[in-house]
C-alpha positions, -999 to +999 in steps of 0.1 A: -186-672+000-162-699+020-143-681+048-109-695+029-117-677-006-126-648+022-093-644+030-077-648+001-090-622-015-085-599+015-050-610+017-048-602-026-059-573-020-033-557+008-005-571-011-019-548-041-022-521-018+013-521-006+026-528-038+006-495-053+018-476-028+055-486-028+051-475-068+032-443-061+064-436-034+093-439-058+074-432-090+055-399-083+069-369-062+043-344-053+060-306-063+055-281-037+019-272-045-004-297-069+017-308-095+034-343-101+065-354-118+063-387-141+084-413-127+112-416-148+128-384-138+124-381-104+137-418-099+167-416-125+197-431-117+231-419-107+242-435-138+219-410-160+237-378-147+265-365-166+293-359-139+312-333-158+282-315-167+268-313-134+297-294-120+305-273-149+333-291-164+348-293-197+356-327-211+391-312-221+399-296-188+424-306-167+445-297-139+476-288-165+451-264-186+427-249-160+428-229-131+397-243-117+404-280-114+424-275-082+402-291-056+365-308-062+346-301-029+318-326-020+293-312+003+275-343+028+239-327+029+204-342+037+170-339+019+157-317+045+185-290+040+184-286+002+161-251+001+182-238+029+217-246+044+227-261+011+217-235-015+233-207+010+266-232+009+262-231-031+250-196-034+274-181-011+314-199-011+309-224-038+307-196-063+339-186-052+359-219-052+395-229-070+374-260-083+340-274-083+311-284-059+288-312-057+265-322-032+258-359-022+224-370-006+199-397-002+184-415-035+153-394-035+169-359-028+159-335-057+169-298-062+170-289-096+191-255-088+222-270-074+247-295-085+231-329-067+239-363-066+216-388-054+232-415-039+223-447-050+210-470-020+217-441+005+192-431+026+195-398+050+198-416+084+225-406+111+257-417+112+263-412+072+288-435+073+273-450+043+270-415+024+306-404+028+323-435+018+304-440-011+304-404-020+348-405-017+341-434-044+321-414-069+347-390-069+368-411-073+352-429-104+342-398-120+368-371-109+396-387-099+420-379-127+400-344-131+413-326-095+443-321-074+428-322-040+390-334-032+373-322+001+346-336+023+328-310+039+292-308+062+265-282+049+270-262+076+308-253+071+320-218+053+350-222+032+372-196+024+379-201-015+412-175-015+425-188+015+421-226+004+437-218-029+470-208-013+471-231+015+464-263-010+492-247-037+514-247-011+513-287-007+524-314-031+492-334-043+516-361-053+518-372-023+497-392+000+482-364+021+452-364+047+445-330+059+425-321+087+420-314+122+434-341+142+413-362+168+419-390+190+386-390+206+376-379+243+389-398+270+356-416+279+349-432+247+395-435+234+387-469+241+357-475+224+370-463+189+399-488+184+429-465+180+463-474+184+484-453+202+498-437+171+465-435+154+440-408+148+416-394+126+405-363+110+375-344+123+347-343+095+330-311+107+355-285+100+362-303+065+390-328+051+409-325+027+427-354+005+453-351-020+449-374-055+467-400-044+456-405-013+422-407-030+438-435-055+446-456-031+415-456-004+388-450-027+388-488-045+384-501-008+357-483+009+332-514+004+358-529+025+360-505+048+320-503+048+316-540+055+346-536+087+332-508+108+341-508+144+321-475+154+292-455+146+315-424+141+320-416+102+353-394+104+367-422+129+360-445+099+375-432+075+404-422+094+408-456+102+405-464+066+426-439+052+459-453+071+451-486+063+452-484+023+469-453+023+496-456+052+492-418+058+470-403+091+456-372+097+478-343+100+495-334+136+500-300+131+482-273+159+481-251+131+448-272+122+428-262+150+436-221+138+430-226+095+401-254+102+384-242+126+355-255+147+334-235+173+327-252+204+294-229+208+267-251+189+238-230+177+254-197+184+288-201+167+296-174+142+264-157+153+281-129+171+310-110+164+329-123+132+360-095+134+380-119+154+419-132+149+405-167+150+379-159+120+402-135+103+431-168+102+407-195+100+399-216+062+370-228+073+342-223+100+323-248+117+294-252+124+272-223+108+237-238+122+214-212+105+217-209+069+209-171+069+243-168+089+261-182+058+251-152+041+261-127+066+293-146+071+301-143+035+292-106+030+316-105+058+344-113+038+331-101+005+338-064+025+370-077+036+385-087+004+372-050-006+395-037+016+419-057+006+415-046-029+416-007-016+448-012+004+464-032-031+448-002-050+467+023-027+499+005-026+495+007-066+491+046-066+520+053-046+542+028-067+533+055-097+533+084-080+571+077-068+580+062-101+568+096-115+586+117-092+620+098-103+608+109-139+607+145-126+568+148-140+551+173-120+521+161-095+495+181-116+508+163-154+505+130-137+467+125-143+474+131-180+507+112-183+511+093-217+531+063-219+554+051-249+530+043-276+504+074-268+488+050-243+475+070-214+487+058-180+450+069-169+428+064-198+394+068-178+385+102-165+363+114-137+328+105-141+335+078-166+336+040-162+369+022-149+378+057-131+408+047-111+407+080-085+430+109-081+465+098-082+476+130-061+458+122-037+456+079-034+495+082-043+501+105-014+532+092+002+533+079+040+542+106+061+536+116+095+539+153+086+522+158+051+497+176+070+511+213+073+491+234+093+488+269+080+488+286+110+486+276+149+446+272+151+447+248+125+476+219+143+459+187+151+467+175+187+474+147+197+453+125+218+466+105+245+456+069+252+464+046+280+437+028+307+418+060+297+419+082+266+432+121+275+423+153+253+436+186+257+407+204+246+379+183+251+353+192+278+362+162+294+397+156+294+401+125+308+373+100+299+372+063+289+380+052+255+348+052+233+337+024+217+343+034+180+379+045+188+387+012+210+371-011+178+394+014+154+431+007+176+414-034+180+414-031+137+447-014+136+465-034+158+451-067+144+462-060+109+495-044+124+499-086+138+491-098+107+516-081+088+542-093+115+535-127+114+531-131+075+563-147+074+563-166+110+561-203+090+591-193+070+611-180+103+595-206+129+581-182+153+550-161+162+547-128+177+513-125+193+498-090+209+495-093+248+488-054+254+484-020+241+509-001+271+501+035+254+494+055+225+487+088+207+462+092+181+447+123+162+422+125+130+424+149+103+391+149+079+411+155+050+440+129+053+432+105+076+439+089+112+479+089+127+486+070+152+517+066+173+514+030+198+534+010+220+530-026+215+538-052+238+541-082+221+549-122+230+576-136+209+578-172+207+600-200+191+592-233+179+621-241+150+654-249+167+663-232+200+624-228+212+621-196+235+594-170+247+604-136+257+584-102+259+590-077+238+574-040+231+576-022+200+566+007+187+546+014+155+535+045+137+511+039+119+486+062+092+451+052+078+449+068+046+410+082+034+400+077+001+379+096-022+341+102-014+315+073-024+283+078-036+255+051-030+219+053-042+198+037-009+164+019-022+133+035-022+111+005-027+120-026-027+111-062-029+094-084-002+123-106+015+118-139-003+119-161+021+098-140+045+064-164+047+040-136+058+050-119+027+046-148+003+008-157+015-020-150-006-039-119+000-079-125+012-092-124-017-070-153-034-045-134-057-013-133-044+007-103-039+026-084-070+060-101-057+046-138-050+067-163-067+069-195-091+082-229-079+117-231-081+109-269-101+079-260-119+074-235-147+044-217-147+027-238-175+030-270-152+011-250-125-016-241-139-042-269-152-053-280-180-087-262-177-067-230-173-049-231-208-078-213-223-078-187-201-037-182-202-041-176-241-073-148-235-052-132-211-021-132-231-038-120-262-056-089-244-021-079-227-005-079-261-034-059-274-032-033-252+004-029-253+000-022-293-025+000-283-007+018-260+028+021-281+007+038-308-007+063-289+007+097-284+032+106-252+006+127-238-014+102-234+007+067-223-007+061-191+024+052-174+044+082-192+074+091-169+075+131-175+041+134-158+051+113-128+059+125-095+087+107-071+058+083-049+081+086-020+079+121-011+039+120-011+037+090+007+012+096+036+028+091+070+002+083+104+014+097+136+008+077+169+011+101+198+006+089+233-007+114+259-016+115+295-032+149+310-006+178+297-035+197+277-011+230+274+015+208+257-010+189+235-024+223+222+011+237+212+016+201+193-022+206+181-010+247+165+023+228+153+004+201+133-017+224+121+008+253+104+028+221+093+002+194+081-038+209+084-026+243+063-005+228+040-028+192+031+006+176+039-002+133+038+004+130+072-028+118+096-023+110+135-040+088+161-037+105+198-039+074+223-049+091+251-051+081+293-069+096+319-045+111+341-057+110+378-042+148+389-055+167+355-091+142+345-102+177+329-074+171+302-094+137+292-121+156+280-105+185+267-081+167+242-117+152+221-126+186+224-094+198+210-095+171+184-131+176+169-126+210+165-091+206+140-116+178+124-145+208+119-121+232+111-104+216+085-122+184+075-096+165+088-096+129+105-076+130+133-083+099+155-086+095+189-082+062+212-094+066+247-079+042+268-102+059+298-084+050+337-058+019+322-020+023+334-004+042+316+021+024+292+040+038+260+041+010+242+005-004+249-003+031+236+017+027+206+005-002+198-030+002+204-026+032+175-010+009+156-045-017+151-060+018+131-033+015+102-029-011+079+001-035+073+018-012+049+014+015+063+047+041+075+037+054+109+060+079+124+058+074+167+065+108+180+060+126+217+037+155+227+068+172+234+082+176+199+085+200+173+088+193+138+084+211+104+084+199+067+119+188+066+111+165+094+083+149+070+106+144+041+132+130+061+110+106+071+092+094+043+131+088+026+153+074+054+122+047+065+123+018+034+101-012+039+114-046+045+149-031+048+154-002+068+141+020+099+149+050+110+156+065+144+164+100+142+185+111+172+166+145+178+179+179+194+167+187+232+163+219+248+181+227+281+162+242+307+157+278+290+161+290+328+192+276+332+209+288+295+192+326+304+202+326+340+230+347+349+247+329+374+249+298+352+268+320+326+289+343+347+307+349+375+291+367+404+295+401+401+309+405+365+297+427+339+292+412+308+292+441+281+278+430+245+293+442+221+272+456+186+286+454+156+283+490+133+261+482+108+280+486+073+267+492+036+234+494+027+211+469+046+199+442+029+157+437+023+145+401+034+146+374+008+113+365-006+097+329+013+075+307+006+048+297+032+065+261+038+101+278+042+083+302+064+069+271+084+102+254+085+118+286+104+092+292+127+094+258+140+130+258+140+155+262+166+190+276+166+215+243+174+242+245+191+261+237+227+248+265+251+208+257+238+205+215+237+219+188+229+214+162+205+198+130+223+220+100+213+207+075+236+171+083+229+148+057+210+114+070+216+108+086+180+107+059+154+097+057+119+090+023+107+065+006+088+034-013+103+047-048+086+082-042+096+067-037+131+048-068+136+078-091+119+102-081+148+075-086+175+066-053+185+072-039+222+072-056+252+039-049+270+049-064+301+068-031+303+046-005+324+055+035+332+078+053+319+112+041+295+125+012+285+101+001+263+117+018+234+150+007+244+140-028+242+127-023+204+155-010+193+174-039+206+153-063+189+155-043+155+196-039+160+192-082+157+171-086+129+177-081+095+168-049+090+190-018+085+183+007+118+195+043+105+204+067+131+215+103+124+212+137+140+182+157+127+180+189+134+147+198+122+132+176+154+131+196+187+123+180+220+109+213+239+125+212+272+097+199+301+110+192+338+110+154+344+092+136+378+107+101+380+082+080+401+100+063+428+076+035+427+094+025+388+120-005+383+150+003+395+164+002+361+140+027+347+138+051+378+177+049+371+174+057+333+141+088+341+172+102+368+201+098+341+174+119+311+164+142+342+201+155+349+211+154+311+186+180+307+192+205+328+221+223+310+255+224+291+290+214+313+295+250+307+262+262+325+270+235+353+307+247+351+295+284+366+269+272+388+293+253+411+320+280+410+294+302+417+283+285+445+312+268+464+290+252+493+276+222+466+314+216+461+329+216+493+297+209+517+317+196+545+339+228+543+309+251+548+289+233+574+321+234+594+323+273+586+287+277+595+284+252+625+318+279+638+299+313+631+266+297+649+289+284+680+307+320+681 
C-alpha cells in the first residue's frame, strides 16, 4: 500500500474515532450501575421542559390569586452536588418556601428528583458568571410575570421561608429593588473591580434578592452585560449590571449583614452551636459546606417554630380561660362549654385526635403566686444568682452556675430581647443585653420555672437625636410546663441511607434486606434482558404462596402476630470484660453471672480479655480455670482472650473482645467491679437501637462501706446515738410470694440513696452499643495506655456523630466500692482524673462533714503544730 493512501486511512480513521466518541458523550449517559439512557432524553433541550410544570405551577396562578407566587428562588448548583448539597437545599427549606425553587446547572446535569434546569451552553466551570446571568434571563422569560420577587441563591445557603415571607411583604415589588448584602470589595483588589465611588454590589453567597421590575429591566441585557465583563467576580457583575439598566444598587442598610448573613468560618460555619442571636435574626445562612448540616440546621428550626406554636397555643388558652371567667363559667364547666349553635368550644376529648390539652391548666394565668404552698415544708425558695449561683439548702451553697441552668437564663434572656426589640424598626432604636447584674430563680415540677432578673441593657438611637445610654431593668418572668408527652422510641430501624458500609453487598452477592433501587432507574431497567424470565418465575411463586398462605387457618400463618414474641427483649447481648489479676473480684462477677444469666438461660454470652498482672501471675491461670468450669457446669461458652504479659490497656482489651462478635451484634462493655441483675439486661437490650442510638447508663457507686459504717464519720465524738424501734402494730404481714428472677433482682440489688453511693455522672466506662455502630465512629483510641480516658474519648466522638447517646441513672447497676491506686508514672491528665474518681469515692459531704469536725488538726494544721511544737518545748 503507498505510504500516502497509509495515512489517509489512518487519519479517516481518528477523525471517526473522535467523532464516535463525541456522539457516545452527549448521546449516552451511563446510570449509576450498567444501564444506559437513549440519547434523546438525556440530551433534551431547555426548550423541551415545561417551566410551569417543573416548579409546580398552575397555568392560572398568579400573584393576585395565590399565596405561593411571592418569590421564585433559583438555586446556582453544579453537577457534582446534585445527590447531596442540592437535594438537602430541595428536601429541607425549598419545601417550605412562599414560592417556588428551581435549580440551574450545566447542560448535562440530570437529577430526575428535583426541579432542574440544564442550562443551555453552560458548562460547570468557576467563575459562573455565565450561569447566573443566563439563569436571571430564564426567569425572566418564563417567570417573569409569574413572581413578585426572584432570588439567586448558592447550594450551600439555608433560607428561612417564614422569615423571607415577612421581610419581602414588607417591600413594594413595584419598585426597582436590589436586595442584598452590600460589598465594595477588599481594599487590595477596590481597584481592580471598577467601582465608582458610589458603586457597589451585592454579595451572591448569602443570597439576592430582586423585585419584578428590577428583573424587567436587567434581564433583556445580560448578553450585554456578558460580552462587557471587567472581572472574574459574578456578584461584582451583576452588580455592575444591575445599576446600569436598572439605576438601582445594592442596598446600604447594616441590617443586611444581621438578616443575610454570612459566616466568616469556611468549613465549620453553622457546624457548632446554632442557638445564637445572629442565627435566631438571620434570613439566610451562609455557607453550610456539608450538606448533612442542612438537615440538622433545618430540624433546628423545625423545633423552633414548635415552640413557637406552643407559646401561640398558650397565649390562646389563656385568651379563653379569661374570656370565660368574664362569662362567670366555672373552671371545671370550661372543658365542656358549648357555644351558640351547640358547637363545643372543645370538641376533641382526651385520648382522641385534634386533643387541644387541659384548658385549666394551659389557660392558667401569669402569676408569680399561683403556687400556694400548703404548709411551710412545701414553699419553694428562691435561688440566688449573681457571679455564682447561691442555695439555701443545697449541700453546697455557693457553687458555680451549672451548665443547664446558665443555657436556661441564656434562652430566657434572649427571647426576653427579642420581645423588646420587636418594634425597634418602627421606634428607630435597639436595646441590646450587655449583662445579667443578678437574679432569683426557683422551679416547681408542677407549674414551671419563676424567675426574678436584673437586666442591664444598652439602649441606642439611630432615628433623629442618635444617643446610647445604659440602662437596667428588671423582668419577672415564668416558663409555663405543659402537659406530659408521650413518644414511642424505635426498636429497629432502617440502615442510614446514605451510610456506604451499609449499602454494600453482603459476601455472598445479595445485598442486604434494606439495599436500594437507583434513584433514575426502575427496577425493570436494572435488570437485563436475560433476567425477565426469571422476574416472572419469581413473581408467580410469591403470589402462590401468598394464596396459599391467606387460605390457611390462623394457627397456622407462619408469620401470625399472636404467637410472636417482642424480638427485642430476647435479643442476646455479649459482654466484654477486661481483667488484670483481681481473682476474688472476678469470682464474685463469675457467682453474679451465674444467678443472673447461667441459671436463668438469659441470651447474654461474655468474652473475659484477660492480662497477666505482674504482682498476682497466679490470677492468669486461675481465671481459665474459673471459666472452664461455668462452661462444664453449665454448657455454657464463655470466652476467654489471653493477652499473656501486653500493657495493660482498656480499650485494646475492648476491642480485642470485640473481633469475637459479629457486625450486628449488641455488646454490653462492663467492669469486673459491677453488679447487675435482670433489669440491667432489659434495659439494655431497649435503650441500645442500632444505627440510631447508644446508651451509657450512669451507674450507682458504693462509698467506702468503712467510711458510711464508721462512727466517727457519722457522729460526733462522744455522742450517743440511740435508735429508736418502732412498736410493731396489727397483725404482721407474711412475705409476698417471688419469682426466682424477682428473687435475683433483690439479691443483687442495693438500697440507693445519699449516705450509701452516689450515682457516677461523669463515668463512661459501661457502654452498650452495637458492633457496627462501633466500628462507624472509629472505635477507641489505642494510643491511649493505663488507666481512663479511653472511654472519655469515645463518648466524645459518639456526642459528634449522628447517633443519639442516651444517658440516665440506672439503679439496677452497682459499681462495688474497691480502693483506687493511681500510678504516678500515668499522663498527667489521667493521674489527675484516677485522683479526682479516688476522692469521689470515699464518702458522702456528710461523712466528710464529721470527719473534719471530728478531727480539727486536718482543718487547722498550722494551729496544732503550733500547739504541739508549745507542749514539746514546755
Amino acid at each position: 500500500m503507498p505510504r500516502r493512501s497509509r495515512w489517509m486511512h489512518l487519519v479517516t480513521g481518528l477523525v471517526a474515532g473522535v467523532t464516535l466518541g463525541v456522539f457516545l458523550k452527549l448521546c449516552l449517559r451511563s446510570g449509576s450501575r450498567t444501564t444506559m439512557e437513549p440519547c434523546p432524553e438525556a440530551a433534551r433541550s431547555v426548550s423541551d421542559l415545561d417551566p410551569l410544570n417543573l416548579v409546580g405551577l398552575a397555568p392560572n396562578e398568579t400573584v393576585q390569586n395565590s399565596n405561593r407566587t411571592l418569590v421564585f428562588v433559583g438555586v446556582m448548583t453544579a453537577e457534582q452536588y446534585l445527590t447531596s448539597r442540592a437535594k438537602a437545599v430541595y428536601e429541607t427549606w425549598g419545601q417550605e418556601l412562599p414560592g417556588r425553587i428551581a435549580f440551574f446547572s450545566s447542560e448535562v446535569s440530570r437529577a430526575p428528583d428535583l426541579p432542574l434546569i440544564p442550562l443551555k451552553n453552560v458548562d460547570d466551570s468557576y467563575p459562573p458568571q455565565k450561569k447566573s446571568f443566563l439563569m436571571l434571563l430564564y426567569m425572566y422569560e418564563k417567570y417573569g410575570d409569574k413572581f413578585e420577587w426572584f432570588m439567586r441563591a448558592d447550594d450551600d445557603v439555608y433560607v428561612r421561608g417564614d422569615k423571607l415571607e415577612e421581610f419581602l411583604r414588607s417591600v413594594d415589588s413595584r419598585k426597582p429593588q436590589f436586595i442584598g448584602q452590600a460589598g465594595r470589595g477588599t481594599g487590595a483588589e477596590r481597584d481592580a473591580l471598577a467601582l465608582d465611588y458610589n458603586e457597589n454590589f451585592c454579595m451572591g453567597g448569602p443570597g439576592v434578592l430582586i423585585s419584578q421590575e428590577t428583573l424587567r429591566r436587567v434581564a433583556p441585557h445580560v448578553k450585554y452585560c456578558l460580552k462587557h465583563l471587567y472581572t472574574t467576580h459574578e456578584d461584582v457583575e451583576l452588580g455592575r449590571c444591575v445599576a446600569k439598566f436598572a439605576g438601582v444598587s445594592c442596598t446600604w442598610s447594616y441590617d443586611m449583614q444581621t438578616i443575610l448573613h454570612h459566616n466568616g468560618s469556611g468549613e465549620l460555619a453553622y457546624t457548632s452551636r446554632l442557638k445564637t442571636r445572629e442565627v435566631h435574626r438571620a434570613i439566610t445562612l451562609h455557607p453550610v459546606k456539608d450538606h448533612r448540616q442542612m438537615y440538622r440546621i433545618h430540624t433546628y428550626f423545625k423545633n423552633f417554630r414548635i415552640q413557637e406554636l406552643r407559646e401561640r397555643s398558650l397565649d390562646l388558652h389563656r385568651d379563653i380561660s379569661s374570656a370565660l371567667r368574664e362569662l362567670g363559667v366555672p373552671a371545671d364547666d370550661v372543658d365542656d362549654y358549648m357555644l351558640p349553635g351547640e358547637v363545643p368550644l372543645f370538641p376533641a376529648k382526651v385520648g382522641e385526635p385534634g386533643y387541644l390539652g387541659d384548658n385549666k391548666i394551659l389557660g392558667a394565668p401569669l402569676d408569680m403566686n399561683r403556687y400556694k404552698p400548703s404548709e411551710i415544708n412545701d414553699i419553694v425558695i428562691y435561688d440566688f444568682i449573681s457571679k455564682s449561683l447561691y442555695s439555701a439548702f443545697h449541700s453546697n451553697p455557693k457553687r458555680r452556675i451549672e451548665k443547664p441552668l446558665r443555657e436556661a437564663l441564656d434562652d430566657v434572656i434572649r427571647e426576653v430581647m427579642e420581645i423588646i426589640n420587636a418594634p425597634s424598626r418602627q421606634r428607630g432604636r435597639v436595646i441590646d443585653f450587655n449583662e445579667l447584674l443578678y437574679g432569683y430563680t426557683r422551679l416547681q415540677p408542677l407549674h414551671g420555672a419563676d424567675h426574678v432578673l436584673d437586666l442591664l441593657l444598652k439602649y441606642r438611637r439611630y432615628r433623629g437625636r442618635k444617643m446610647t445610654a445604659a440602662v437596667r431593668r428588671h423582668a419577672y418572668l415564668q416558663q409555663s410546663f405543659t402537659a406530659m408527652e408521650i413518644r414511642e422510641l424505635p426498636m429497629g430501624e432502617p440502615s442510614p441511607f446514605e451510610d456506604p458500609d451499609i449499602l454494600e453487598k453482603s459476601e455472598d452477592g445479595n445485598t442486604l434486606p434494606n439495599d436500594y433501587e437507583d434513584f433514575d432507574e426502575s427496577s425493570v431497567q436494572q435488570n437485563s434482558f436475560f433476567d425477565f424470565g426469571k422476574q416472572k418465575v419469581k413473581e408467580a411463586l410469591e403470589n402462590g404462596l401468598m394464596k396459599l398462605h391467606e387460605n390457611l387457618p390462623d394457627v397456622l400463618k407462619w408469620n401470625n402476630k399472636a404467637f410472636e414474641e417482642y424480638p427485642v427483649h430476647d435479643r442476646m447481648v455479649h459482654f466484654i470484660l477486661p481483667l488484670s489479676g483481681r481473682q476474688e473480684i472476678f469470682g464474685r462477677f463469675m457467682r453474679n453471672f451465674e444467678d443472673i444469666v447461667l441459671k436463668s438461660s438469659e441470651a447474654v454470652s461474655l468474652i473475659v480479655v484477660s492480662y497477666l498482672d505482674s504482682k498476682h501471675p497466679l490470677d492468669y491461670r486461675n481465671a481459665e480455670l474459673l471459666i472452664n468450669y461455668y462452661n462444664e457446669m453449665y454448657g455454657s461458652d464463655i470466652k476467654l482472650v489471653q493477652m499473656g504479659s501486653n500493657v495493660f490497656s482498656r480499650g485494646a482489651a475492648l476491642t480485642e473482645g470485640l473481633k469475637l462478635c459479629d457486625d450486628d451484634d449488641l455488646v454490653f462493655f462492663i467492669d469486673v467491679d459491677m453488679m447487675f441483675n435482670h433489669i440491667s439486661l432489659r434495659r439494655i437490650r431497649v435503650n441500645t437501637v442500632k444505627y440510631n442510638q447508644v446508651y451509657f447508663p450512669i451507674v450507682f457507686s458504693e462509698y467506702n462501706p468503712d467510711v458510711v459504717n464508721g462512727d466517727e464519720y457519722n457522729k460526733f465524738k462522744g455522742e450517743t446515738i440511740v435508735e429508736e424501734i418502732e412498736a410493731e402494730q396489727g397483725v404482721e404481714e407474711e412475705d409476698p410470694v417471688r419469682s426466682e428472677i424477682e428473687l435475683a433482682n433483690l439479691k443483687y440489688s442495693k438500697e440507693i440513696n445519699d449516705d450509701n453511693g452516689y450515682f457516677r455522672q461523669y463515668g463512661f466506662g459501661i457502654l452498650g452499643i452495637f458492633k457496627r455502630d462501633f466500628l462507624r465512629v472509629g472505635g477507641f483510641d489505642l494510643s491511649i495506655k493505663g488507666w481512663g480516658m479511653e472511654d472519655v474519648q469515645l463518648f466524645e466522638t459518639l456526642i459528634k456523630s449522628n447517633l443519639s447517646v442516651y444517658r440516665i441513672a440506672d439503679e439496677s447497676l452497682i459499681h462495688i466500692f474497691h480502693s483506687v491506686d493511681c500510678d504516678k508514672n500515668l499522663e498527667r491528665s489521667q493521674f489527675l482524673m484516677c485522683l479526682g474518681t479516688k476522692a469521689s469515692t470515699y464518702g458522702s459531704e456528710k461523712h466528710m462533714a464529721y470527719y473534719m469536725l471530728n478531727h480539727p488538726e486536718v482543718l487547722w494544721p498550722d494551729d496544732f503544730k503550733e500547739v504541739k511544737e508549745e507542749k514539746g518545748a514546755s
